[in-house]
C-alpha positions in Angstrom: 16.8 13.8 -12.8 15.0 11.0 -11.1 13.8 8.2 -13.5 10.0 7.3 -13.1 11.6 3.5 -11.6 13.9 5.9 -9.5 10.6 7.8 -8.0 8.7 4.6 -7.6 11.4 3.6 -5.3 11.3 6.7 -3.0 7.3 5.3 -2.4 9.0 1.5 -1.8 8.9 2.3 1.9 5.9 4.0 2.1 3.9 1.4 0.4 6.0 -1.3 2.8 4.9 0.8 5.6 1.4 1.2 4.9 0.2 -2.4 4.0 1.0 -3.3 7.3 0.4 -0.6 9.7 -3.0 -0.2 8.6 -4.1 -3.6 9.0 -2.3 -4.0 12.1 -3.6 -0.6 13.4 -7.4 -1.7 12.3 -7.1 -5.2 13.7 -5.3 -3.0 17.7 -8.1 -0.4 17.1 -11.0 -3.1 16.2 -9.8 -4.7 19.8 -9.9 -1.4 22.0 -13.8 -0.5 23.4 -13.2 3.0 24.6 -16.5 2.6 26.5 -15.4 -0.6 28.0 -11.9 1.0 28.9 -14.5 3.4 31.0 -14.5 6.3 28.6 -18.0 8.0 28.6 -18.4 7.9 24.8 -21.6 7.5 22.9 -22.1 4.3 20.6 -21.5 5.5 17.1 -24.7 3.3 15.9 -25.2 5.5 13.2 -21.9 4.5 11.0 -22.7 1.3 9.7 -25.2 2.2 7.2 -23.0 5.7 6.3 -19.5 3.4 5.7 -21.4 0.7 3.8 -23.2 3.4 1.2 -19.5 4.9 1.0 -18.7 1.3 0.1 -21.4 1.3 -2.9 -20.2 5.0 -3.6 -16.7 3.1 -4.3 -18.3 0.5 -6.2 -19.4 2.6 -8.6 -16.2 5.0 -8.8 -14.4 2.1 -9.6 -16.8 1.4 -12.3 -16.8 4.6 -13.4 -12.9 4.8 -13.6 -12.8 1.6 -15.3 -15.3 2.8 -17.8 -13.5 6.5 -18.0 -9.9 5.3 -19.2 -11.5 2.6 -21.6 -12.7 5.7 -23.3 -9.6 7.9 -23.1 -11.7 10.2 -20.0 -7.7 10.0 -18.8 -8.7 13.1 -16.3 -11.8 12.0 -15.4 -10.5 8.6 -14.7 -7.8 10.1 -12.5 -10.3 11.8 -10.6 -12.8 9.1 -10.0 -9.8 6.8 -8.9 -8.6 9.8 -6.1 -12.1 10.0 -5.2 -12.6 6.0 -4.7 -9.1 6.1 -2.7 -10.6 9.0 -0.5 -13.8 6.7 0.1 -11.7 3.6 1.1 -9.9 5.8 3.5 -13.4 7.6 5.4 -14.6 4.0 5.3 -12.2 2.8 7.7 -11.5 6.2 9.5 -15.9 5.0 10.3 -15.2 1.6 10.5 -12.2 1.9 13.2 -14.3 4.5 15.0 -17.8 2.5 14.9 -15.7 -0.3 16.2 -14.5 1.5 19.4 -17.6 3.0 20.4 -20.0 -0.4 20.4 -20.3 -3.6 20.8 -19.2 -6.2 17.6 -23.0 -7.5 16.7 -23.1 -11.3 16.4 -24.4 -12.4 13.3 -27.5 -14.1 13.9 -28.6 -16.4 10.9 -28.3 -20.4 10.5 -28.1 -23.0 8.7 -26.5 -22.4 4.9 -26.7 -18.4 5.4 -24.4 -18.8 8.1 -21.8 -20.7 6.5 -22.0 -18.1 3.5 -22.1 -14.9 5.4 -18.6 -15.8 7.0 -17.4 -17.2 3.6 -18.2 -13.7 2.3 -16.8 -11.7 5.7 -13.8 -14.0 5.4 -13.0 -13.5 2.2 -14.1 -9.6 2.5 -11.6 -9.4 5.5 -8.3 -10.9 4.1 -8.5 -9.2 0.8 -9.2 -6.0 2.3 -5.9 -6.8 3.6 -4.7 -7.7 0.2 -5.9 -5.1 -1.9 -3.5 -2.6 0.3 -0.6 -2.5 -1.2 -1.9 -3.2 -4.6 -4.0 0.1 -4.7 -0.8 1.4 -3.7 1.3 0.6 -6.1 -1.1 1.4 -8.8 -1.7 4.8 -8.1 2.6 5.3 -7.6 3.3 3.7 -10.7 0.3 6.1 -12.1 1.7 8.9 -10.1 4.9 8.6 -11.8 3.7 7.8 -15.5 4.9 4.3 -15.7 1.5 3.7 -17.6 2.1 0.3 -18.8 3.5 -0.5 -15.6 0.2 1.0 -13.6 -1.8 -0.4 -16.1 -1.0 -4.2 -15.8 -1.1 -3.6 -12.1 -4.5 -2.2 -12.4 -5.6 -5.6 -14.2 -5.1 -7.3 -10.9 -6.1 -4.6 -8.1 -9.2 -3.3 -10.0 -10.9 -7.2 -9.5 -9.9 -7.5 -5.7 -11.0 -3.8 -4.8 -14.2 -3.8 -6.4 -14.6 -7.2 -4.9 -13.8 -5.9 -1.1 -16.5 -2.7 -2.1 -19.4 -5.1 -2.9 -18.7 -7.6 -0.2 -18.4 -5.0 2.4 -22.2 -3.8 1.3 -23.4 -7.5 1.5 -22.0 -8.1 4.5 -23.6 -5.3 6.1 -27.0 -6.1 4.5 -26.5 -9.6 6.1 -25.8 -8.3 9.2 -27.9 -5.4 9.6 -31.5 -7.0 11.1 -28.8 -8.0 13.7 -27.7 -4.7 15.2 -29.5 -3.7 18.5 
């Protein structure tokens, strides 16, 4: 029988895999305009509002989780944390499809807003990156009851993934009187 280290290995390559696939597929996606490419799709408009409420939903599921195992709600916790996961991944499944439907809208503000909107996107965007592998591990080393393990993990993911959920809603409320 497999020891829980053992398991976490078997999800080595996985977790390898994934941290950079996704970005790199997001960043190949992001670049492709099916509509330019002379595909007769409709704009997907719509998304930007849905993905950044899913982005608040996550927020607060990561609140709630955080708040759950602080008072022993182990299930709960585990549940909130699966849901929060499954938001993260509709939110770029939206984003990536929002992205190759319409046009990237220009952010339209000056002076000091400007220069703190793209600290904010900047810093949204590269630990979006970041937080990949991080979420992860956590839930493998969860997965496979290494609870200290997940939990000292958690200590650093939790701060960077809620940070990417909130920024992700201010950068849309920034940019939102700028969408045609």
């Amino acid at each position: 029988m497999n020891s829980p280290a053992q398991t976490e290995k078997k999800y080595k390559v996985w977790i390898i895999v994934l941290s950079i696939v996704i970005p790199l597929a997001v960043a190949a996606l992001f670049g492709i305009n099916l509509r330019k490419l002379g595909y007769d799709v409709q704009p997907l408009s719509f998304l930007p509002p849905i993905y950044a409420t899913i982005n608040g939903l996550t927020t607060v599921l990561l609140i709630m989780a955080l708040w759950a195992v602080k008072n022993k709600k182990i299930v709960l916790h585990e549940r909130l944390m699966k849901t929060a996961i499954s938001c993260s991944v509709l939110f770029l499944l939206m984003y990536i499809a929002y992205h190759m439907t319409s046009d990237s809208t220009k952010f339209g503000g000056v002076g000091v807003v400007r220069y703190i909107y793209y600290f904010i996107l900047i810093t949204h965007i590269v630990l979006s990156i970041v937080v990949i592998p991080f979420v992860l591990i956590t839930y493998v080393r969860a997965l496979t009851k290494q609870f200290d393990a997940h939990k000292r993990i958690a200590r650093i993911t939790f701060p960077i993934w809620l940070y990417v959920a909130i920024t992700g809603v201010v950068v849309y409320l920034m940019i939102s009187p700028y969408y045609k």
